[in-house]
Residue frames as qw, qx, qy, qz and C-alpha x, y, z in Angstrom:
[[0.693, 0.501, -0.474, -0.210, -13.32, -4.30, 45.72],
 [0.812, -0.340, 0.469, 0.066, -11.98, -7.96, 46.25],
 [0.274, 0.780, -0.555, -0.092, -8.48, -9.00, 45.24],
 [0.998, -0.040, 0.044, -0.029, -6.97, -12.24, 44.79],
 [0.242, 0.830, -0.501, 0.041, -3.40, -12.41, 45.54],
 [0.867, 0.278, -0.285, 0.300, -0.99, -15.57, 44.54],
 [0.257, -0.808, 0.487, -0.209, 1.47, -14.79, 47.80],
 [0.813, -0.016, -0.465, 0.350, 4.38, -16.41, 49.03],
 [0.438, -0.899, -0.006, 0.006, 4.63, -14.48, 52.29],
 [0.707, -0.379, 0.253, 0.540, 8.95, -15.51, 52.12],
 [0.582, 0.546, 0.443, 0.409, 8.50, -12.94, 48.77],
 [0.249, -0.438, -0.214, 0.837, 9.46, -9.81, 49.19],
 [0.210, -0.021, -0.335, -0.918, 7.34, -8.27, 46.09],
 [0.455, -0.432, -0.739, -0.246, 4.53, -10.68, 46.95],
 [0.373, -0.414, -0.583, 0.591, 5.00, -9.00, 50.62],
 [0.142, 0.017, 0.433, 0.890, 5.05, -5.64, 48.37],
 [0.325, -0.453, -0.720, -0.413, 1.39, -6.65, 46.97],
 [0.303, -0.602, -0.739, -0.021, -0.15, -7.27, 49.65],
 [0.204, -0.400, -0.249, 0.858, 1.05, -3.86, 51.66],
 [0.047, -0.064, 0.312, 0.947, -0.12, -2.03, 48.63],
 [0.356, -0.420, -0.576, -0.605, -3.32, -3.52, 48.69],
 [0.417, -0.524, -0.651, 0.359, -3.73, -3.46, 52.18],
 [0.094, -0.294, 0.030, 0.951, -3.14, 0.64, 51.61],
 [0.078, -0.007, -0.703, -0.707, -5.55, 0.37, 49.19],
 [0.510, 0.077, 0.624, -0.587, -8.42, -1.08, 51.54],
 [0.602, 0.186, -0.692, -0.352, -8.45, -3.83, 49.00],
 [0.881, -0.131, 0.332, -0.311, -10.62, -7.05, 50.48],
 [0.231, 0.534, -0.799, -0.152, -7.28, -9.18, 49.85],
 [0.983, -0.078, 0.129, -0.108, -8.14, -13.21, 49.90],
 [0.274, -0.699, 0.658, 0.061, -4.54, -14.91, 50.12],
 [0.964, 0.228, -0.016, -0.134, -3.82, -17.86, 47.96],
 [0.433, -0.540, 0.698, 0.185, -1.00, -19.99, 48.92],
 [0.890, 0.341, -0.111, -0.282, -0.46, -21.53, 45.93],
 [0.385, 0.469, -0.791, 0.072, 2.61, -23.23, 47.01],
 [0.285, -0.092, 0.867, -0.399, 0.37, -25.32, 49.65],
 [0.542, 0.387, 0.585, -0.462, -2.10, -25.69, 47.33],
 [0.364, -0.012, 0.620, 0.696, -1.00, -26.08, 43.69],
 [0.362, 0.483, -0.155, -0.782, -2.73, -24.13, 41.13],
 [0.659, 0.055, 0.725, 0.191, -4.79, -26.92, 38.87],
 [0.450, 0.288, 0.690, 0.488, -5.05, -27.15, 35.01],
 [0.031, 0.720, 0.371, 0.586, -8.21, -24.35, 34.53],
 [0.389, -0.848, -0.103, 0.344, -7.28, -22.39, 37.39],
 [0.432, -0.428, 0.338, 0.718, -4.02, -21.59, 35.27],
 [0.280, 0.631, 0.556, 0.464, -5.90, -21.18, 31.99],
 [0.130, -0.848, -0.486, 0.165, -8.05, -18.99, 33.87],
 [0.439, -0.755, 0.094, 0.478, -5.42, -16.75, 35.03],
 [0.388, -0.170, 0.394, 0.816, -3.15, -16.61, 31.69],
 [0.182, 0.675, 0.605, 0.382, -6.73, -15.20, 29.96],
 [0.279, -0.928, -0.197, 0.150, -7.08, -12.60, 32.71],
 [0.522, -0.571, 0.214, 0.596, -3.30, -11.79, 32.11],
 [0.463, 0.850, 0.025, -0.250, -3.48, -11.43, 28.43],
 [0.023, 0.735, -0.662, -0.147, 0.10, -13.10, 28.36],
 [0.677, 0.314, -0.643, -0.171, 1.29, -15.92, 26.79],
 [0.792, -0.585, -0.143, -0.102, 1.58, -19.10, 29.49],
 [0.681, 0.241, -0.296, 0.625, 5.72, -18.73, 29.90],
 [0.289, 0.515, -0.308, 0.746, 5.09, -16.03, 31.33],
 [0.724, -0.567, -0.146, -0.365, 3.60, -17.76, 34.29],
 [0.945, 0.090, -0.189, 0.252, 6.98, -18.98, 34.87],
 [0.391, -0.862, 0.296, 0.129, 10.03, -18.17, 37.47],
 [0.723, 0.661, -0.201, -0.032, 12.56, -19.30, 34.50],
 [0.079, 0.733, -0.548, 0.396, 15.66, -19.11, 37.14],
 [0.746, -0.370, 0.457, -0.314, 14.42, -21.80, 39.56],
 [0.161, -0.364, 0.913, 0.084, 16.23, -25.25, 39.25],
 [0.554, 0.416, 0.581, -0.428, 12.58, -26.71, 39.02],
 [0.498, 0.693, -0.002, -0.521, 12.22, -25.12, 35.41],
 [0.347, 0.388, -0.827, -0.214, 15.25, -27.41, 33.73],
 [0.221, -0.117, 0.963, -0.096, 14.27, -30.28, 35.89],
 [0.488, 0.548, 0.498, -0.462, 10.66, -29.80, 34.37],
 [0.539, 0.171, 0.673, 0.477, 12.23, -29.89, 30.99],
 [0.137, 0.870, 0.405, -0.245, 10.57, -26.61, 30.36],
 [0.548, 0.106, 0.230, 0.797, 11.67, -23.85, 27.46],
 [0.215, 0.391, 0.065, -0.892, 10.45, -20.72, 26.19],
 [0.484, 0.231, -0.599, -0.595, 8.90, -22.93, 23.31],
 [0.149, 0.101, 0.923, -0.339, 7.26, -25.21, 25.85],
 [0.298, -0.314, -0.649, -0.626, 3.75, -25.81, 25.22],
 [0.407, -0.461, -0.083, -0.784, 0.95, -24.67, 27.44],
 [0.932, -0.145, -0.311, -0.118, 0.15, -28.29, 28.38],
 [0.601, 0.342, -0.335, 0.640, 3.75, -28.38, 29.68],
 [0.037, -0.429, 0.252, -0.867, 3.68, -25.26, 31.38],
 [0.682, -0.449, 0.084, -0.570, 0.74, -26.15, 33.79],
 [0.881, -0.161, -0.439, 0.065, 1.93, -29.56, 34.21],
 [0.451, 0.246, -0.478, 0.712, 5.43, -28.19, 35.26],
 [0.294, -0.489, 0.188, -0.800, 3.29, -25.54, 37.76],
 [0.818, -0.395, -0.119, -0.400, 0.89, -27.70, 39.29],
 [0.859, -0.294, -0.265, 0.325, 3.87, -30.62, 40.33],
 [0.613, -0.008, -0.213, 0.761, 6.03, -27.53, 41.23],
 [0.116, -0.928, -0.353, 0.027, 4.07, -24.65, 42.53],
 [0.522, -0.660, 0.101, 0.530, 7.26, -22.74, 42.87],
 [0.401, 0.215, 0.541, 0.707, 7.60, -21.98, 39.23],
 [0.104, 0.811, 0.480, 0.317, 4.49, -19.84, 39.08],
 [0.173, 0.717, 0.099, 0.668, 5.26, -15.80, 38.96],
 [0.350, -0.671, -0.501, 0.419, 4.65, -14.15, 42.39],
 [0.342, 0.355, 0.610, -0.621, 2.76, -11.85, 42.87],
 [0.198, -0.353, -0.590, -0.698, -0.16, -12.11, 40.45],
 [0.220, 0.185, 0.722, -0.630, -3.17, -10.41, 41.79],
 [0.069, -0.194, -0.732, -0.649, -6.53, -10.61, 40.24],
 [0.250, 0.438, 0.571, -0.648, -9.88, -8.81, 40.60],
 [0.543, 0.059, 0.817, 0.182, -12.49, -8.18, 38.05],
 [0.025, -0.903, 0.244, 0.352, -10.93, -5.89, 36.54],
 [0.827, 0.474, -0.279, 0.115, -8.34, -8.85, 35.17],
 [0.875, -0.273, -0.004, 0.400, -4.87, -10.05, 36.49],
 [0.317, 0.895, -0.282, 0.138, -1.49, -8.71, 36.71],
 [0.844, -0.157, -0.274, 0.434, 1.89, -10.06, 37.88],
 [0.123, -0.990, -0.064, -0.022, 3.22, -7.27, 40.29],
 [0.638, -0.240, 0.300, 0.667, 6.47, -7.07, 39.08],
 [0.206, 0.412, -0.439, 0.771, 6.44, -4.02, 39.30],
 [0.021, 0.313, 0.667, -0.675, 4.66, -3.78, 42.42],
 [0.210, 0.447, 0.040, -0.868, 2.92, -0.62, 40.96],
 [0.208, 0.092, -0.601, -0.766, 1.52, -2.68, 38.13],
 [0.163, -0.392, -0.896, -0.130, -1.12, -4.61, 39.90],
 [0.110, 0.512, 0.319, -0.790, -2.80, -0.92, 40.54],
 [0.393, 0.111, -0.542, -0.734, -4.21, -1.15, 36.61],
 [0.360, -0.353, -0.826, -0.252, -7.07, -4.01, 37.94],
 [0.076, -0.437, -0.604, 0.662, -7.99, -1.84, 41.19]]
């Protein structure tokens, strides 16, 4: 099985992920998405595969999220904008195979798409 995982290697649950799938003898592809922003239907994509609303693509705590004007009652349109100029907003880890997505917080939850 191949696995797409949304890492920030300075993450410690995103570091998590990848151990677990590397236990796993998951074929892991690595997506920096803070050197590479996530664009517009790449983030669609992902909240379909998650089944969650787009907020909850969101690291709510970062300084980024006020300066992005950004609520829980933000609008979708919003949300991706805020991601794409701030890559540092988006969840960590989310892995995704095709099976569908999760955000491994816990860890142990992105074992329901393997």
């Amino acid at each position: 099985m191949k696995a797409t995982l949304y890492h920030n290697p300075s993450c410690s649950k995103s570091r998590q992920a990848l151990t677990l799938l590397t236990e796993q003898g998951i074929d892991i592809e690595l997506r920096d998405y803070r050197r590479i922003p996530p664009q517009h239907a790449e983030l669609v994509d992902l909240m379909t595969r998650l089944k969650r609303p787009a907020h909850d693509l969101l690291r709510s705590r970062e300084s980024e999220y006020a300066a992005a004007g950004l609520s829980p009652t933000a609008s979708d349109e919003a949300i991706f904008a805020a991601i794409t100029a701030y890559p540092k907003l988006l969840e960590r880890p989310i892995v995704v195979t095709v099976n569908g997505a999760r955000i491994g917080r816990p860890t142990d939850a992105i074992l329901e798409v393997l």
